[in-house]
C-alpha positions as CSV (number, residue, x, y, z in Angstrom):
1,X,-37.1,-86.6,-52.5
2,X,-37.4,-83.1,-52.0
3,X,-36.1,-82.9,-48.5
4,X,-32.2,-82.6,-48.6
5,X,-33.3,-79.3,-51.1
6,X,-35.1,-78.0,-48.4
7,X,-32.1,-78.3,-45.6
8,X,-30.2,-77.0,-48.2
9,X,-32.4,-73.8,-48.3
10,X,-32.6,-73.4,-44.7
11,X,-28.9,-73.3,-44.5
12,X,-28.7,-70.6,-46.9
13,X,-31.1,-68.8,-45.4
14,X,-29.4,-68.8,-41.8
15,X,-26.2,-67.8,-43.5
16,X,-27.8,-64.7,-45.0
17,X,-29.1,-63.8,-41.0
18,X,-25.9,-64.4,-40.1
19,X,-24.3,-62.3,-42.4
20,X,-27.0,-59.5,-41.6
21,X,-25.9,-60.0,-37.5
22,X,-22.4,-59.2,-38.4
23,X,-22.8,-56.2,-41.0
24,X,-25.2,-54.9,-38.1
25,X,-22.7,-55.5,-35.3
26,X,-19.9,-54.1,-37.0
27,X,-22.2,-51.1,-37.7
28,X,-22.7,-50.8,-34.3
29,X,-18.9,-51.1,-33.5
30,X,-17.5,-48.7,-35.9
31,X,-20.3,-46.3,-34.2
32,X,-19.2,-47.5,-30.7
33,X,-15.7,-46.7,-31.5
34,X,-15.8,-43.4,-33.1
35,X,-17.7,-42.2,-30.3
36,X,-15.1,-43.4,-27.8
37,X,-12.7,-42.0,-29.9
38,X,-14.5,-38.9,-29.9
39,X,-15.1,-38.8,-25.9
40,X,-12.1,-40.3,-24.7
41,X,-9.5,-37.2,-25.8
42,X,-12.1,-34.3,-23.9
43,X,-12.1,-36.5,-21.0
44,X,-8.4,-36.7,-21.0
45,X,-8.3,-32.9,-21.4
46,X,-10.7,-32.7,-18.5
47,X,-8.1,-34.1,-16.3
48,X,-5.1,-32.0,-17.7
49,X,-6.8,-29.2,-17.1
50,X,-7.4,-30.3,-13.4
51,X,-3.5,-31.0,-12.6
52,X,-2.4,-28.0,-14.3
53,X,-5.2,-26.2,-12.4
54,X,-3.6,-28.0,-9.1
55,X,-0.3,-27.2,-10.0
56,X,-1.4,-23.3,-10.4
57,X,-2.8,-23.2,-6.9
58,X,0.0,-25.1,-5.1
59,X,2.0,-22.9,-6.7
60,X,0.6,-19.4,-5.6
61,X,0.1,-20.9,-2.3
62,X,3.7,-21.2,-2.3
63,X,4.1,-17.6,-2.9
64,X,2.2,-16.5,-0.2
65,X,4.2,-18.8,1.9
66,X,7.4,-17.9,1.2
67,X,7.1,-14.6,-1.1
68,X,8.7,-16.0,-3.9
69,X,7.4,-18.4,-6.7
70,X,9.3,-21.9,-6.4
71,X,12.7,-22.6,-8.4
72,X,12.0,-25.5,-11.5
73,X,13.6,-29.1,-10.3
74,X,16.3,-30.4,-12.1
75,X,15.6,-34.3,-11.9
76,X,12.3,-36.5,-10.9
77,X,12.8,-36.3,-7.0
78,X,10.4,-33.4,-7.2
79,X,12.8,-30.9,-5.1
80,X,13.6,-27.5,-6.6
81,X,16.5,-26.4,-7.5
82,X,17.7,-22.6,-7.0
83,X,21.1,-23.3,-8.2
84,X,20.5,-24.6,-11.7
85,X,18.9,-22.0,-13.9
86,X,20.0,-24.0,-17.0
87,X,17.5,-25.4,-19.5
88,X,17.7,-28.8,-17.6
89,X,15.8,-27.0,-14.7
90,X,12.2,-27.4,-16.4
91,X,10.1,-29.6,-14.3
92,X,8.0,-29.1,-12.0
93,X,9.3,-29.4,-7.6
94,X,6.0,-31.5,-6.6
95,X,7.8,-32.7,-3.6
96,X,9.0,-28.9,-3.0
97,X,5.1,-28.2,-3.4
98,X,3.5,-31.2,-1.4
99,X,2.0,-32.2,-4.5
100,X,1.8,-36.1,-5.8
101,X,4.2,-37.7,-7.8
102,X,2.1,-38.1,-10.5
103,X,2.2,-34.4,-11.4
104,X,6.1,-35.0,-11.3
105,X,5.3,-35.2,-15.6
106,X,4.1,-31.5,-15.6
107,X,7.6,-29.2,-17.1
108,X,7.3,-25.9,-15.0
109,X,9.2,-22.4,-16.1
110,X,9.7,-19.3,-14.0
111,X,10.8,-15.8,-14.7
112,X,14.2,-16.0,-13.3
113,X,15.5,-13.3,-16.9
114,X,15.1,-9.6,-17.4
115,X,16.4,-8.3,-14.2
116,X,13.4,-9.7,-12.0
117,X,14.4,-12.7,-10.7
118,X,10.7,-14.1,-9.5
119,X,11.9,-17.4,-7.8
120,X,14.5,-15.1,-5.6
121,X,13.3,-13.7,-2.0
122,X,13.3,-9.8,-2.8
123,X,15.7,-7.7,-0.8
124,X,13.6,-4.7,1.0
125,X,12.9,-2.0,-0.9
126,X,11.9,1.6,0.0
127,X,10.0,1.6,-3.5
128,X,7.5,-0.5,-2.3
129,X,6.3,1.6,1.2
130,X,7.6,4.5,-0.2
131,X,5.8,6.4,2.9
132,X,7.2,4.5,5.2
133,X,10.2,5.4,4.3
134,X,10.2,9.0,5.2
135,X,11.9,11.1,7.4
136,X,9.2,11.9,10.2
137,X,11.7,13.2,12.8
138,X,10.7,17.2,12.2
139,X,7.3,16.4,13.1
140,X,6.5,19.6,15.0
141,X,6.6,19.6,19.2
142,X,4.7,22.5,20.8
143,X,5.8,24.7,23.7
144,X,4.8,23.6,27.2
145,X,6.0,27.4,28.6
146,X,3.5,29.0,30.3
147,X,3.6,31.9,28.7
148,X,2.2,30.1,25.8
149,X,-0.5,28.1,27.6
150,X,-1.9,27.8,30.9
151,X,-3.7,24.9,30.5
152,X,-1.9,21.8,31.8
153,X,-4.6,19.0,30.4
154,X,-4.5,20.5,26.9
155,X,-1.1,20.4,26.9
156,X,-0.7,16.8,28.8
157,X,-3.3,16.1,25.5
158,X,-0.7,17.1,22.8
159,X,2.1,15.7,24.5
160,X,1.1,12.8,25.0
161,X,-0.4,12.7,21.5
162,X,3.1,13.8,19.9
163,X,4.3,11.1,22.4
164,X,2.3,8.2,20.3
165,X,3.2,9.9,16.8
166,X,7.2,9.1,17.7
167,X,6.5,5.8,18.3
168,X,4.9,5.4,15.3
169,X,7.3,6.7,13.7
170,X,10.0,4.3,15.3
171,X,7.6,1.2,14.0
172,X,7.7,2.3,10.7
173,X,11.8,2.6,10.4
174,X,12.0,-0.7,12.0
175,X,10.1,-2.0,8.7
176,X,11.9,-0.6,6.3
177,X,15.1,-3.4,6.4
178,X,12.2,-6.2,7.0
179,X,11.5,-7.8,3.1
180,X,7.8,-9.6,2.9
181,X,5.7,-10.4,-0.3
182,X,5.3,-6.8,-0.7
183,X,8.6,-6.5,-1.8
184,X,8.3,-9.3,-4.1
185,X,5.2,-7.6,-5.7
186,X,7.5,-5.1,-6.6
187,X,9.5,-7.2,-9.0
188,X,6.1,-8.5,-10.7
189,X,5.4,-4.8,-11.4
190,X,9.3,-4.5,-12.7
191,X,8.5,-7.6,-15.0
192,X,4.8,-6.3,-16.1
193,X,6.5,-2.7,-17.2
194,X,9.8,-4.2,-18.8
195,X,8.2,-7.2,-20.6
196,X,10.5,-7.0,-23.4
197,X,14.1,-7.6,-21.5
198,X,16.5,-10.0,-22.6
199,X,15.6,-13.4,-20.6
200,X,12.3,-12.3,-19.5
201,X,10.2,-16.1,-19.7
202,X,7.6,-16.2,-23.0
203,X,5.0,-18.4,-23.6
204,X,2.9,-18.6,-27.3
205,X,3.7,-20.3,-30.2
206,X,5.2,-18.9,-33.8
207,X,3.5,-16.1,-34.5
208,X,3.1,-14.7,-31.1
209,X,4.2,-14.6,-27.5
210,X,3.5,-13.1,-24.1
211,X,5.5,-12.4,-21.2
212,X,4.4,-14.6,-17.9
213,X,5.7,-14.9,-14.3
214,X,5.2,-18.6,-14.5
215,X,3.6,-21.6,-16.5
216,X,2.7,-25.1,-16.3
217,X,2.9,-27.6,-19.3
218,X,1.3,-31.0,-19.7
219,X,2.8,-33.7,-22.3
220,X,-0.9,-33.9,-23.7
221,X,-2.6,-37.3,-24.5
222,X,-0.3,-38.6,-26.5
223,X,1.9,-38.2,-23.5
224,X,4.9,-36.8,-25.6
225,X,6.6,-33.0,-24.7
226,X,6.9,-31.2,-28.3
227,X,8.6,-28.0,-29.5
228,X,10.1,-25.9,-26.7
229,X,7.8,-27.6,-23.9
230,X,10.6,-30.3,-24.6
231,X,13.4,-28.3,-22.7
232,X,11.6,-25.0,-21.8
233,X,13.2,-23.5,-25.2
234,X,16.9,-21.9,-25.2
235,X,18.0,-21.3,-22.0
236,X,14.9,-22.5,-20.2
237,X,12.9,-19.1,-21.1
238,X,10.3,-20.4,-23.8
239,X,7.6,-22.8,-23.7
240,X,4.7,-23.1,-26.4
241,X,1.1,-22.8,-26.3
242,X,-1.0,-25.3,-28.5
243,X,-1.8,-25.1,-32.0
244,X,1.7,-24.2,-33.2
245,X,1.7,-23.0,-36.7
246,X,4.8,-25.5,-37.9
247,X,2.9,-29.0,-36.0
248,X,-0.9,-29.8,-36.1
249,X,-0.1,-33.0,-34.0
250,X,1.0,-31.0,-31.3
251,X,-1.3,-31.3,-28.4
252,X,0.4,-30.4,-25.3
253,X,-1.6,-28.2,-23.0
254,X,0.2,-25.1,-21.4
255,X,-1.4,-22.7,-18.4
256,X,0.4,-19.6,-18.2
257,X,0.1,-17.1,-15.4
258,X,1.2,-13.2,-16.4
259,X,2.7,-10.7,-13.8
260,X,-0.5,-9.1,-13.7
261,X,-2.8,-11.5,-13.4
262,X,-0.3,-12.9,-10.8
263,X,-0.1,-9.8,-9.2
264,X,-4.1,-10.2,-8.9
265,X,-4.9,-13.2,-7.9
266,X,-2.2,-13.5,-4.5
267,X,-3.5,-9.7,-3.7
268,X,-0.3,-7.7,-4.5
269,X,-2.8,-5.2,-6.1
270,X,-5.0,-5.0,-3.0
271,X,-2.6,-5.4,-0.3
272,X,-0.4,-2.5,-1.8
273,X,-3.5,-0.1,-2.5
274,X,-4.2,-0.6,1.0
275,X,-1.0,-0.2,3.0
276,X,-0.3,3.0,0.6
277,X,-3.5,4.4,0.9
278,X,-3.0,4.4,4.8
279,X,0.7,5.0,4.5
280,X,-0.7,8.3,2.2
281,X,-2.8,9.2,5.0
282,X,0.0,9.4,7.4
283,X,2.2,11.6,5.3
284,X,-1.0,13.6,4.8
285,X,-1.4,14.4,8.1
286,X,2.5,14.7,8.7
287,X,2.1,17.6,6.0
288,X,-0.4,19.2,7.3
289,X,1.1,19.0,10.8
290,X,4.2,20.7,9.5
291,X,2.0,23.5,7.8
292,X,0.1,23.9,10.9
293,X,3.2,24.8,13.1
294,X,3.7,27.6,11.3
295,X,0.2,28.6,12.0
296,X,1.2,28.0,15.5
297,X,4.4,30.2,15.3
298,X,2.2,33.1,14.4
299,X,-0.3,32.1,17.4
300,X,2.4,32.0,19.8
301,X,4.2,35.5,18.2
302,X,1.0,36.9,19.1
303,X,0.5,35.8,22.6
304,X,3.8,37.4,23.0
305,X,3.1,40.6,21.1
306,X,-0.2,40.9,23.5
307,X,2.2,40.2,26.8
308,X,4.4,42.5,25.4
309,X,1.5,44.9,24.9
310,X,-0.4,44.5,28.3
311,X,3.3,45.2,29.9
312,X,3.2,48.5,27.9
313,X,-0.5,49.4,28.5
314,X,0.5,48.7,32.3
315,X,3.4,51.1,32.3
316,X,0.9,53.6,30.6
317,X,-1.6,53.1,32.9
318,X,0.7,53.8,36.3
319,X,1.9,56.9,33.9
320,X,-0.9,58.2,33.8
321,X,-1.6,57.8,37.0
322,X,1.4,59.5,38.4
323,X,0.4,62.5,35.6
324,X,-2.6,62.8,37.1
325,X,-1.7,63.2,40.9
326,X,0.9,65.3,39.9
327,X,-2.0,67.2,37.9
328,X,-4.1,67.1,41.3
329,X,-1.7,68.3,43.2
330,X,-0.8,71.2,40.9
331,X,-4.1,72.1,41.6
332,X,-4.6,72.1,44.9
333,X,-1.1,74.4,45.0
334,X,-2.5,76.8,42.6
335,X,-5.5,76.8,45.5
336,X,-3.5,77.3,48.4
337,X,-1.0,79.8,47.4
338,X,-3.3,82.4,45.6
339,X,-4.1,84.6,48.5
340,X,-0.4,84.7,48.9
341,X,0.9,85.4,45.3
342,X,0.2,88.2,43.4
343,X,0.3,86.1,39.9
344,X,-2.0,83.9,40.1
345,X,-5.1,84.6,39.0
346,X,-8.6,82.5,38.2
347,X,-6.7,82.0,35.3
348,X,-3.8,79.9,36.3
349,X,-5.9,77.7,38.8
350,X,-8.2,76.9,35.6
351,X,-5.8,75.9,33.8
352,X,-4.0,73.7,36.7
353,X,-7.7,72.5,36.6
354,X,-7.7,71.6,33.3
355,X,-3.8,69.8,33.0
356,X,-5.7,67.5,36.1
357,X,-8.7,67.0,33.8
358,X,-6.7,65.7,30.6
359,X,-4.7,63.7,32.7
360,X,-7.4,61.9,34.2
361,X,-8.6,61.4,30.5
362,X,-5.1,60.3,29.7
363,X,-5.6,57.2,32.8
364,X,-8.9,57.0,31.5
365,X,-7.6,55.6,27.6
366,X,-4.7,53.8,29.2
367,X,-6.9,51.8,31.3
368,X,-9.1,51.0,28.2
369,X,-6.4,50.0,26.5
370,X,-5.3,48.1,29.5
371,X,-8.1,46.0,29.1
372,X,-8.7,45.9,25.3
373,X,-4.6,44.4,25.3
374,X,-5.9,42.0,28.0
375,X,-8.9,40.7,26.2
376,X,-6.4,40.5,23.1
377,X,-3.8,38.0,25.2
378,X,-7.2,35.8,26.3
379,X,-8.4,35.6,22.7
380,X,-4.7,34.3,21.2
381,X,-4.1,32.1,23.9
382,X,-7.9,31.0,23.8
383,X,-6.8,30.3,19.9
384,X,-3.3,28.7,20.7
385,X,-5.3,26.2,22.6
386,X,-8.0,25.5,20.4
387,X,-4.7,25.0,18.0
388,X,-3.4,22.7,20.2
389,X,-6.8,20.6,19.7
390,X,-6.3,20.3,16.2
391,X,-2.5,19.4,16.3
392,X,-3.4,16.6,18.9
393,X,-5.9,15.4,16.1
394,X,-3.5,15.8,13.4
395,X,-1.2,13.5,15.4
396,X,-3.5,11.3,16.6
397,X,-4.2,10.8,12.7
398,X,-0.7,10.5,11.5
399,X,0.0,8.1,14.3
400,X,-3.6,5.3,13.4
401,X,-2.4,6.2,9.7
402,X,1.0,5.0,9.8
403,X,0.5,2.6,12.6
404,X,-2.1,0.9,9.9
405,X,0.1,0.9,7.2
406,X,3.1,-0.6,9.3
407,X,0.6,-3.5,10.2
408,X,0.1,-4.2,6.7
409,X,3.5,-4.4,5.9
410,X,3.7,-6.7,8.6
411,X,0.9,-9.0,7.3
412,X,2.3,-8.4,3.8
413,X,0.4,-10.8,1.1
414,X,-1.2,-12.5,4.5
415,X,-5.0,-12.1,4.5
């Protein structure tokens, strides 16, 4: 009698544990689920980041390539397109860049506004190498007369050394028509000091912006381009960084590359310090070259003022002489004819005595001075060469400085 009561309790019973199985299970899934929810968006972001972060360096790469930043494509074939500069132009040349297809989604802007065309090959500038750009042709030659110098390696040393200091000069006028990276580095500084010209490319969102060289924009998870990201913004020269003001659903992701930090990260900033900084040390020494041939002039004025003066001490000398035999022989006529003529006296021989004395003083000065000119003409030409040292030294320098510089305008943004 009391049995179907207790099969009817046991079904209510398993009822209730069922129940309990499904409140806990759906527990579980509404846990399961906002954690996926909650994982799933910073994993997507994850990824973003890494084929923006792609993009960026397949990007600069280009630059150092071809020392220019790519042009934007115009349709999904992935090939840029120099020719449209419209606001159609917004995605990214992944084929241009060797990139996959699947970063064909990625909108792309460059600077191509504000007078700085960064997607253009720069035309050579004498901005950027401003010192090797300089007229070198009055670097200073030295006499080879021998009057000046007598010694034939010390001058074969200078010759040779002015000798390597025009060819320098010859490499570094062949550069100056030759456009590399450097010259493109040029417009990045253009863009970094003139940030506000019309056109120049902008990236931010409503209540601020910031000039950039280039920039990279992802749809996002949602997959969906919104505000300017759609079309680059009017005339291609806009795009949006998250959390505008106006949408909190917007979620694109933008990376945006300034002329600076450009300019930094491809080595404009170091390549340029270094080619100047050697380029510097040519002019330097081309300076101090031209300072030092005026030092020279006077060296070589003196050598001549000392020929000039051992010729005169020479001619003094043989005067002197020829006063003193005449002085002698006045004497010795004074001797022999005083037994004969009344007038002469002790007197007059003395004094013949004395005319041969002070002439023989008067040969005895000229000599010294003879010698003291002659000791004067070793020590200036003794100078003049050691000058000659120091000019081969200074051209020598000049010659590794600009030499240097022109091979680092030849390796332009190349490590």
């Amino acid at each position: 009698m009391h049995l179907p009561s207790m099969r009817r309790g046991q079904r209510g019973l398993s009822l209730i544990e069922l129940g309990v199985v499904l409140l806990i299970m759906g527990i579980l899934g509404i846990i399961v689920w906002r954690w996926v929810a909650a994982t799933r968006e910073p994993m997507n972001r994850t990824a973003i980041m890494g084929q923006l972060a792609q993009a960026q360096a397949a990007v600069e790469g280009f630059v150092l390539a071809k020392h220019r930043l790519p042009c934007a494509a115009s349709s999904t074939n992935g090939n840029e397109d120099c020719g449209n500069t419209s606001a159609a132009a917004v995605l990214l040349p992944w084929r241009t860049l060797g990139l996959s297809s699947r970063l064909g989604q990625l909108h792309y802007g460059v600077n191509r506004g504000g007078g700085v065309d960064l997607a253009a090959v720069p035309a050579a500038s004498p901005l950027v190498t401003p010192d090797l750009n300089r007229d070198y042709s009055a670097i200073p030659v030295l006499s080879t007369s021998s009057d000046v110098t007598t010694d034939a390696a010390a001058t074969a040393t200078v010759t040779d050394a002015a000798a390597n200091a025009s060819a320098a000069i010859a490499a570094a006028l062949a550069r100056r028509p030759i456009a590399n990276g450097l010259d493109w580095c040029r417009g990045l500084r253009q863009l970094a000091a003139n940030t506000g010209a019309a056109g120049v490319l902008t990236a931010g969102n409503l209540s601020a912006n910031m000039p950039v060289a280039f920039v990279l924009a992802h749809p996002g998870v949602n997959g969906v381009f919104e505000g300017n990201n759609v079309v680059g913004g009017a005339g291609g020269w806009r795009f949006d960084f998250p959390d505008r003001a106006q949408d909190h659903g917007y979620d694109d992701m933008e990376l945006a590359v300034g002329p600076g930090d450009l300019a930094s990260r491809i080595g404009c900033v170091s390549h340029l310090s270094a080619m100047q900084a050697e380029a510097q040390g040519a002019y330097t020494a081309y300076d101090n070259a031209r300072v030092a041939q005026e030092y020279w002039s006077l060296r070589v004025f003196d050598i001549a003022q000392n020929l000039s003066g051992v010729e005169s001490a020479n001619t003094a000398v043989i005067l002197a002489a020829m006063n003193l035999a005449l002085a002698a022989a006045n004497v010795a006529l004074s001797v022999a004819s005083a037994a004969d003529t009344e007038g002469i006296t002790i007197f007059g021989i003395a004094l013949a005595a004395a005319d041969a004395v002070a002439a023989g003083v008067e040969v005895g000065f000229a000599a010294a001075e003879l010698a003291k000119v002659k000791q004067e003409l070793i020590d200036s030409r003794a100078k003049e060469l050691a000058f000659r040292a120091y000019m081969a030294h200074l051209y020598e320098t000049f010659s590794q400085s600009l030499n240097a510089a022109v091979l680092l305008d030849q390796k332009g943004l190349n490590p």
